[in-house]
py3Dmol code that shows the C-alpha trace and the ligand (Angstrom):
import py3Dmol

protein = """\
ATOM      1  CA  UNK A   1       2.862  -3.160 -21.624  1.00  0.00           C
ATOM      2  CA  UNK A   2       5.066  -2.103 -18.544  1.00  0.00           C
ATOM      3  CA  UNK A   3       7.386  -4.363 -17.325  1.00  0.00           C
ATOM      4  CA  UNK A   4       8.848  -4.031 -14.045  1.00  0.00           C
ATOM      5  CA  UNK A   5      11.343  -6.721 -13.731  1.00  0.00           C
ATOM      6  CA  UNK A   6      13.599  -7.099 -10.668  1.00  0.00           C
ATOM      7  CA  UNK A   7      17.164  -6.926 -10.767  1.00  0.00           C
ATOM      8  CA  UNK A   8      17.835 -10.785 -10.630  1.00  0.00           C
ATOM      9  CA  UNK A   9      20.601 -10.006  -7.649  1.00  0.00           C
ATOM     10  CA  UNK A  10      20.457 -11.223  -4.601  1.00  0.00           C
ATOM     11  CA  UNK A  11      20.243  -7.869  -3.018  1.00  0.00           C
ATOM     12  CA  UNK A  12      17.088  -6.962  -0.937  1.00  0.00           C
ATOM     13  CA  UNK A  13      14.512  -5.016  -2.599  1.00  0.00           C
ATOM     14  CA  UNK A  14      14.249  -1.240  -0.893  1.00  0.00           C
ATOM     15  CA  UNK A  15      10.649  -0.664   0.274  1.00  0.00           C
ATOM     16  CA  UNK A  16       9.063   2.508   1.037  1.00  0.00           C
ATOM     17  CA  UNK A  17       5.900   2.451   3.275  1.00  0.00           C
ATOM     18  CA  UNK A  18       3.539   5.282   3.453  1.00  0.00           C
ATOM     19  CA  UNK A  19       0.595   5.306   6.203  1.00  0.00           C
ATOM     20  CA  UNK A  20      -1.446   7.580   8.068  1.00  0.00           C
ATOM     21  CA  UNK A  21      -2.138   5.553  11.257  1.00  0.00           C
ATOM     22  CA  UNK A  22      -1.793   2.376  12.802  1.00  0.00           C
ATOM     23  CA  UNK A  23       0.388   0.756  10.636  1.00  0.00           C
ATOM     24  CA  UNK A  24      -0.236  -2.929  10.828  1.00  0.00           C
ATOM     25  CA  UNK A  25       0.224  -3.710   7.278  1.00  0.00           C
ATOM     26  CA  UNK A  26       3.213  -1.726   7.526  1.00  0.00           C
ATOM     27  CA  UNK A  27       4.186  -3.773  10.746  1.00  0.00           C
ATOM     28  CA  UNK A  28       3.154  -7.281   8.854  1.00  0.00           C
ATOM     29  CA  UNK A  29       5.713  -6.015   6.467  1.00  0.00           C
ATOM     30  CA  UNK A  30       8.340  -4.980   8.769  1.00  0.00           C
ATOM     31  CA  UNK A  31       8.392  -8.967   9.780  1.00  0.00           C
ATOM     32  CA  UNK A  32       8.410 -10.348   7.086  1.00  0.00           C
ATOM     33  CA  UNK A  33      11.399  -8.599   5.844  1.00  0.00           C
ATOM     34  CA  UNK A  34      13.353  -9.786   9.251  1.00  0.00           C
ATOM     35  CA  UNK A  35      13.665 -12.822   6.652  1.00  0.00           C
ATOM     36  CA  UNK A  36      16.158 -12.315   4.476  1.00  0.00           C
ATOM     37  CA  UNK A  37      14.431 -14.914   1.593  1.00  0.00           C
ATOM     38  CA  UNK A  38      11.754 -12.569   1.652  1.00  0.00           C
ATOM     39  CA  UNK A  39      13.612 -10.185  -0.840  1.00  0.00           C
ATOM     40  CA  UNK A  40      12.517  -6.902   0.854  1.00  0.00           C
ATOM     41  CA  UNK A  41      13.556  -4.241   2.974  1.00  0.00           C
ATOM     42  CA  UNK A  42      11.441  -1.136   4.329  1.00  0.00           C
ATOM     43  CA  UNK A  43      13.776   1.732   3.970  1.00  0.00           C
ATOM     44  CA  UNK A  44      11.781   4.218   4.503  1.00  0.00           C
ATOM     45  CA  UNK A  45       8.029   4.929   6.361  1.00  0.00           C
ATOM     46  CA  UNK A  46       6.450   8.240   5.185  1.00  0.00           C
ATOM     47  CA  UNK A  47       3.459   9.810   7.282  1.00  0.00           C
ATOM     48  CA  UNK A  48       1.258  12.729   6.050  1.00  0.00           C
ATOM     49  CA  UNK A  49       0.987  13.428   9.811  1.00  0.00           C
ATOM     50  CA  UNK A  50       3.047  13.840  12.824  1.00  0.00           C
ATOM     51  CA  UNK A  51       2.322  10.899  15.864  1.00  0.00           C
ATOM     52  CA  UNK A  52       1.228   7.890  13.703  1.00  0.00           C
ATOM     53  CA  UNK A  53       1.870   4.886  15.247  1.00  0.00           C
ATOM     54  CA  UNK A  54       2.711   3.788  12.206  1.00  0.00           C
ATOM     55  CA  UNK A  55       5.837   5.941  12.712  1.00  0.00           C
ATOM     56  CA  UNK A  56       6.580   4.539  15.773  1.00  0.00           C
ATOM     57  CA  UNK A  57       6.541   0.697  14.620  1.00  0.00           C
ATOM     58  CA  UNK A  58       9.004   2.599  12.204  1.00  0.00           C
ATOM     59  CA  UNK A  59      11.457   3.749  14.625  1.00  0.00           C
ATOM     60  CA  UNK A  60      11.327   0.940  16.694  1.00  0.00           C
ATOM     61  CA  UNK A  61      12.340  -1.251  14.470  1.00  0.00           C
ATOM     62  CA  UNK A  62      15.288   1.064  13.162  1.00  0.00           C
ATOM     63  CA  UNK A  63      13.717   2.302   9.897  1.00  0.00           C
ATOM     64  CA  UNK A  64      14.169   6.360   9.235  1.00  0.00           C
ATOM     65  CA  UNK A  65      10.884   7.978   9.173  1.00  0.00           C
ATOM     66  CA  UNK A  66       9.527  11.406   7.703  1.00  0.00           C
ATOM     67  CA  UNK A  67       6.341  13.396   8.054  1.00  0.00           C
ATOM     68  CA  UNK A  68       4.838  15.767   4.771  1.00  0.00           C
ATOM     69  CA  UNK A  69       1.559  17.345   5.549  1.00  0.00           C
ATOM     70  CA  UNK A  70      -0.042  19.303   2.967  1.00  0.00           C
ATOM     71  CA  UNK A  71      -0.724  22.509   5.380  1.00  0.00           C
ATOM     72  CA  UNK A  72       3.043  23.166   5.709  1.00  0.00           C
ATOM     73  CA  UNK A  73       2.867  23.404   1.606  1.00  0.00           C
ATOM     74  CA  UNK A  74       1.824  26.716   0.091  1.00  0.00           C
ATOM     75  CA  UNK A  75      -0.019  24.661  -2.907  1.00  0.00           C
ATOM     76  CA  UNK A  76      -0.977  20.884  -3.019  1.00  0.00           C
ATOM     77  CA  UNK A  77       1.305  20.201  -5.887  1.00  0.00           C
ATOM     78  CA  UNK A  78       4.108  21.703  -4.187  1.00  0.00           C
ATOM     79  CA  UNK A  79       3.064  19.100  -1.220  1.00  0.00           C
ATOM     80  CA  UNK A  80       3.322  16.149  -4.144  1.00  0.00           C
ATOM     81  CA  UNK A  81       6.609  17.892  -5.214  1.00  0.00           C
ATOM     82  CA  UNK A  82       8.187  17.257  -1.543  1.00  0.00           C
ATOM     83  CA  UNK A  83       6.615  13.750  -1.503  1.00  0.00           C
ATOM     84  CA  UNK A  84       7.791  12.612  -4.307  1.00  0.00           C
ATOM     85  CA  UNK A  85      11.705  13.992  -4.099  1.00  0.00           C
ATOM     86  CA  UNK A  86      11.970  12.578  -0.170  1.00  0.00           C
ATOM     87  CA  UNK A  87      10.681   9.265  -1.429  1.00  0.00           C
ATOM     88  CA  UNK A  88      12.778   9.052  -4.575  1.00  0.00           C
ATOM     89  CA  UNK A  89      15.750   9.710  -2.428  1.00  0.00           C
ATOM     90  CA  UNK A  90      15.436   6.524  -0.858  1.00  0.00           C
ATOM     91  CA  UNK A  91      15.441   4.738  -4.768  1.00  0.00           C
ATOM     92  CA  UNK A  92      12.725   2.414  -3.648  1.00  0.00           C
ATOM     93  CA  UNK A  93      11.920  -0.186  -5.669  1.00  0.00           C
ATOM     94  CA  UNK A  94       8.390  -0.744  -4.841  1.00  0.00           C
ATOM     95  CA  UNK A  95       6.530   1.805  -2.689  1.00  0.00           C
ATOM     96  CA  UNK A  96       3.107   1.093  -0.295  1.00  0.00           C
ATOM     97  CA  UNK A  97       0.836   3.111   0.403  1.00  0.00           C
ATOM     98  CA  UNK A  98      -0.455   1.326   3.392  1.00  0.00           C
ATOM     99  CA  UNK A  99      -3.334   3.460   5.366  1.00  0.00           C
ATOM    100  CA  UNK A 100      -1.953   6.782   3.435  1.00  0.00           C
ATOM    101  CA  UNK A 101      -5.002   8.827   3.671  1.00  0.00           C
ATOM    102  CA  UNK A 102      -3.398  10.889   0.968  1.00  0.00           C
ATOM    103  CA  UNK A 103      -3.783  11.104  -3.245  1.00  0.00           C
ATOM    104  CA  UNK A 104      -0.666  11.303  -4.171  1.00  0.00           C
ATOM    105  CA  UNK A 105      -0.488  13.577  -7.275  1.00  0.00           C
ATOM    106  CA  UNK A 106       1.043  13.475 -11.176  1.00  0.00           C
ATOM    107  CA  UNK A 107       4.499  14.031 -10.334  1.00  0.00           C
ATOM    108  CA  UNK A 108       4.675  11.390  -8.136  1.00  0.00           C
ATOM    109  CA  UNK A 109       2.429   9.029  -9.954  1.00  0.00           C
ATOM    110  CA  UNK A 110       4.806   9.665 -13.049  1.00  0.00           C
ATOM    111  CA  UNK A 111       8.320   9.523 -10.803  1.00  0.00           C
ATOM    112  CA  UNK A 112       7.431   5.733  -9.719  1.00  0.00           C
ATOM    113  CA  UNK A 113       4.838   4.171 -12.409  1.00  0.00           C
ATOM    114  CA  UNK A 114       3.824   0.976 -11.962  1.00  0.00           C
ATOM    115  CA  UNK A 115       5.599   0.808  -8.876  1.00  0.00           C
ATOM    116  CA  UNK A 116       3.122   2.345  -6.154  1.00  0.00           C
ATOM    117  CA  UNK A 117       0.867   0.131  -4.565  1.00  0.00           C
ATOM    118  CA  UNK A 118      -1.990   0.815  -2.561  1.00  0.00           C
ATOM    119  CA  UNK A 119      -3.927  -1.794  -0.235  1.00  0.00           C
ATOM    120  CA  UNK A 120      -7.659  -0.985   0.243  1.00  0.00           C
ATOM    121  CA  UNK A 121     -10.221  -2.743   2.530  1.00  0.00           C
ATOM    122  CA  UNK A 122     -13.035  -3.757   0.107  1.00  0.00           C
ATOM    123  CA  UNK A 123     -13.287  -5.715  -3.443  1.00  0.00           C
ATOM    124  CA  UNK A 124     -12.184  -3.510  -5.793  1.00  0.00           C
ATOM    125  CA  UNK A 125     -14.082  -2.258  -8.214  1.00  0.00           C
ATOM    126  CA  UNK A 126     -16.964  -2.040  -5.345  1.00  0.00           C
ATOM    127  CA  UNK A 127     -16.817   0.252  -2.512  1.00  0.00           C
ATOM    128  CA  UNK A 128     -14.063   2.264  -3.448  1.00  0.00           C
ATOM    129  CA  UNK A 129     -13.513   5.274  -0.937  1.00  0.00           C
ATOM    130  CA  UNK A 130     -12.722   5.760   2.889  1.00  0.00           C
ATOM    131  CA  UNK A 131     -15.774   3.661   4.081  1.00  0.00           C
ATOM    132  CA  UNK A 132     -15.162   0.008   2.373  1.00  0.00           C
ATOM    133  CA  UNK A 133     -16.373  -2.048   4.716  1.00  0.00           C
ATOM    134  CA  UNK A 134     -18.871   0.076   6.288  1.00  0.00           C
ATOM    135  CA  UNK A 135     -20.812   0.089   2.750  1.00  0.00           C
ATOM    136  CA  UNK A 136     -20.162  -3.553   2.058  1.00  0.00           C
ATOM    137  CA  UNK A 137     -22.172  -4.176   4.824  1.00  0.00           C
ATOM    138  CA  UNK A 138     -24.946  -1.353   3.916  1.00  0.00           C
ATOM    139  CA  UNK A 139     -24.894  -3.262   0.545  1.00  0.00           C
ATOM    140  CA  UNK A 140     -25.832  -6.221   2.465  1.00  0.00           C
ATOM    141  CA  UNK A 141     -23.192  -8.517   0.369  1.00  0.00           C
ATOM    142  CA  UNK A 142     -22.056 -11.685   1.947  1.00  0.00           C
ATOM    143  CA  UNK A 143     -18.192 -11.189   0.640  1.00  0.00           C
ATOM    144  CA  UNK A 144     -15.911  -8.834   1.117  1.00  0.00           C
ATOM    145  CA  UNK A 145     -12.440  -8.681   1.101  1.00  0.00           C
ATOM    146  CA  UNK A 146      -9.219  -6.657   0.371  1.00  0.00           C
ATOM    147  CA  UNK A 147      -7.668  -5.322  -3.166  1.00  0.00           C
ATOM    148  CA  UNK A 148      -4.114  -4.787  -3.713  1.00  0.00           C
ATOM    149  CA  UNK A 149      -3.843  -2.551  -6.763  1.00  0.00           C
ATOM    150  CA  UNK A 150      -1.140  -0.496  -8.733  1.00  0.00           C
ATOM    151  CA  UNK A 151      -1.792   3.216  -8.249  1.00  0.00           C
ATOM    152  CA  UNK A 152      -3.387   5.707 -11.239  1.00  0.00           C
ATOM    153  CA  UNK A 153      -4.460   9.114 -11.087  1.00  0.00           C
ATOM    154  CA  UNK A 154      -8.240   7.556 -10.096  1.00  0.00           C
ATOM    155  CA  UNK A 155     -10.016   6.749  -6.457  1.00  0.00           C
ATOM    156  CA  UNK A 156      -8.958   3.460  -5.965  1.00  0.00           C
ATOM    157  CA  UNK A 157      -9.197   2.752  -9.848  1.00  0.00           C
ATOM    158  CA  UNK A 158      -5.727   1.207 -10.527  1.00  0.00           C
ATOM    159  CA  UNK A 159      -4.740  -2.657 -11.948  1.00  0.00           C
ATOM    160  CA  UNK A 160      -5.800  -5.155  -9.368  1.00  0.00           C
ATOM    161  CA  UNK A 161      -2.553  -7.095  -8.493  1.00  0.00           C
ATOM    162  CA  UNK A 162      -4.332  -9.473  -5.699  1.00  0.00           C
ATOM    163  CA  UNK A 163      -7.441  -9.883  -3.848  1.00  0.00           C
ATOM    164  CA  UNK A 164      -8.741 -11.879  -1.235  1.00  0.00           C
ATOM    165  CA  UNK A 165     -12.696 -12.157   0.157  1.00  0.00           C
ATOM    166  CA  UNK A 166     -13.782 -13.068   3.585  1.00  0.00           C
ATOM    167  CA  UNK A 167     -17.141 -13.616   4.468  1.00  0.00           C
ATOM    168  CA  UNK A 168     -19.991 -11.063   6.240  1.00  0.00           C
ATOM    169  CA  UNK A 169     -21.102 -13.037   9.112  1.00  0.00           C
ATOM    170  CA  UNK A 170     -25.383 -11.897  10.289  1.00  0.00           C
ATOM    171  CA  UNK A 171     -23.972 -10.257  12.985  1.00  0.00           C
ATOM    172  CA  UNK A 172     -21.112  -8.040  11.895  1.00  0.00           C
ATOM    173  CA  UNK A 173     -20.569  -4.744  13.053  1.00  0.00           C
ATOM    174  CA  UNK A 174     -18.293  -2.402  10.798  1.00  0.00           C
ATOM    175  CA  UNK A 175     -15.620  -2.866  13.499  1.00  0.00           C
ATOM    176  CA  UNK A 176     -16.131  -6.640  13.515  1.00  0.00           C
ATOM    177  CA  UNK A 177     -15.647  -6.894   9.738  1.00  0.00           C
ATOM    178  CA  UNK A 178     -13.343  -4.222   9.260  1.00  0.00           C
ATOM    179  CA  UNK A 179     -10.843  -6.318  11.302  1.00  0.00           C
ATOM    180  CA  UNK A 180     -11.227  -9.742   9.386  1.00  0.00           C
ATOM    181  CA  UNK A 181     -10.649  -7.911   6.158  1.00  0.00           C
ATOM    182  CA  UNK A 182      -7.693  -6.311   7.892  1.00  0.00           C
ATOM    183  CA  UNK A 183      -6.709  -9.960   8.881  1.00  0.00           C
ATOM    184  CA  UNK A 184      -6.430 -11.516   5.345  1.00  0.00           C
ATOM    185  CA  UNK A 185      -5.697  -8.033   3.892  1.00  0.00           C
ATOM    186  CA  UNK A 186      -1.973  -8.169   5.911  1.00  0.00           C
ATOM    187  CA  UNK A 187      -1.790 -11.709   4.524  1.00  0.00           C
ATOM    188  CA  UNK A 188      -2.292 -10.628   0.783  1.00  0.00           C
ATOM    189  CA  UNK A 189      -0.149  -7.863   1.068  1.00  0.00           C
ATOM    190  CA  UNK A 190       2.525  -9.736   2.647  1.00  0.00           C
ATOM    191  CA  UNK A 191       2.354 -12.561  -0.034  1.00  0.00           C
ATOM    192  CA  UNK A 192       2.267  -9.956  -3.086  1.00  0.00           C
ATOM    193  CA  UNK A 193       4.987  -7.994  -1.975  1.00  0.00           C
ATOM    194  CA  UNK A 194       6.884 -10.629  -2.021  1.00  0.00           C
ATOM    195  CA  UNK A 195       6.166 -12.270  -5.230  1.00  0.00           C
ATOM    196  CA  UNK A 196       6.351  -8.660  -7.175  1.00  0.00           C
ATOM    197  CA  UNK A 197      10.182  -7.833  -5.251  1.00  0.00           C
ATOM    198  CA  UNK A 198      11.239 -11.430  -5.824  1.00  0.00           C
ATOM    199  CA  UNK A 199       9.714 -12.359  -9.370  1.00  0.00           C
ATOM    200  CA  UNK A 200       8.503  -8.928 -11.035  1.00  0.00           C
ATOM    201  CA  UNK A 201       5.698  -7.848 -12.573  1.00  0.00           C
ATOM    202  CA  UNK A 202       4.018  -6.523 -16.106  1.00  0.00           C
ATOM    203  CA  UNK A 203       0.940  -4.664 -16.568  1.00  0.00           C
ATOM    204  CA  UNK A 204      -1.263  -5.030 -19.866  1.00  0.00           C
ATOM    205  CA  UNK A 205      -3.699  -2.406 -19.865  1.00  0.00           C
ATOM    206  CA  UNK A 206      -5.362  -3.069 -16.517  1.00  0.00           C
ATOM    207  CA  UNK A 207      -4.225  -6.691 -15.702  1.00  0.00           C
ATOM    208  CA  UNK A 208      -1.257  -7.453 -13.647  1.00  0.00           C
ATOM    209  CA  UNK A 209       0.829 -10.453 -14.088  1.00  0.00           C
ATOM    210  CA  UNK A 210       3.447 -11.622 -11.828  1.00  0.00           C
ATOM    211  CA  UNK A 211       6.326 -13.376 -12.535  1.00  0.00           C
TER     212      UNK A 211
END
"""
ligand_1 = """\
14
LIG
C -6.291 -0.817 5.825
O -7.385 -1.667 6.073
C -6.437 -0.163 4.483
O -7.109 -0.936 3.558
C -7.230 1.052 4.809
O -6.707 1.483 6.040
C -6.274 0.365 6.769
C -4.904 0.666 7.290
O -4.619 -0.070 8.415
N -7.116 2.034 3.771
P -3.206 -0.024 9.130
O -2.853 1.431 9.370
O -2.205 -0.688 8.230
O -3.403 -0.761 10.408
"""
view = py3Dmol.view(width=600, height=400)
view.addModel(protein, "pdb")
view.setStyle({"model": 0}, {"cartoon": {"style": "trace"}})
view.addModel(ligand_1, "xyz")
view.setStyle({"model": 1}, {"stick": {}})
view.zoomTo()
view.show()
């Protein structure tokens, strides 16, 4: 079992957000943290691009940003080498991968275990992948939803820490229900977050308990 307690102090937890785009989970996180019961603080947003606008929420709202893309790394793991030592300089506590379009590799999954998250837009274990909703409604079920899961080495594979399901209205489009997932999915990870920086977490094989 893995226990990943916090630090019982009243000192904010350090948060590093990775994305590859928008950035609204990353933005629903930057407000939340404007509270200072929330327990958080986004030290850090990593890109695996240049121009995100989830960079730009970044800088606007004061937090240093950095860009790795794998093409300006002779190998991959070299890439996951560079990740891993920019993000570890920051000493986060918990890290998100929040619209990172990226695997990160075994260097970095073993630098932070148990402590990268990932938020994906369908209910884990279905529809795993970059198309969640877009099969979810191909599937024809009438729930779908948002997992918030602990990273492994696997697609999308890791312990479930929350979920949440909203339903597939007749008339969806993937648009349509790609942004009520997105809805509830800022929610969830908002909520989690908090809980895991402000009451820990274990994980027993692949269940997650907080608290
Ligand atoms: C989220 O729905 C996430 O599940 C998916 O990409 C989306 C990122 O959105 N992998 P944003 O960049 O946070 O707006």
């Amino acid at each position: 079992m893995t226990d990943v307690p916090t630090s019982g102090s009243a000192a904010a937890a350090k948060l590093v957000v990775l994305v590859s785009g928008s950035g609204s989970n990353l933005q629903a996180l930057l407000d939340a943290c404007q509270d200072p019961a929330y327990g958080a603080r986004v030290v850090a947003v990593g890109a695996d691009r240049d121009g995100t606008y989830g960079a730009e929420r970044a800088a606007k709202a004061g937090v240093p940003t950095f860009v790795h893309r794998v093409k300006d790394h002779a190998t991959r793991d070299a890439w996951d080498e560079a990740l891993t030592a920019e993000v570890a300089a920051h000493e986060p506590d918990l890290i998100v991968s929040a619209g990172f379009l990226k695997l990160c590799g075994p260097r970095f999954l073993a630098a932070f275990p148990g402590r990268y998250i990932n938020t994906h837009n369908s209910l884990l274990p279905a529809f795993p992948g970059m198309n969640g909703p877009g099969e979810a409604l191909a599937a024809g079920v009438k729930l779908a939803g948002a997992t918030l899961f602990i990273c492994d080495a696997g697609v999308d594979t890791g312990p479930i820490v929350a979920q949440c399901a909203v339903p597939v209205e007749d008339d969806d489009t993937v648009e349509t229900l790609t942004e009520r997932i997105k809805e509830a999915e800022r929610a969830q990870l908002v909520a989690a977050v908090g809980r895991m920086v402000r009451d820990g977490w274990s994980v027993e094989g692949h269940r997650v308990r907080l608290g």
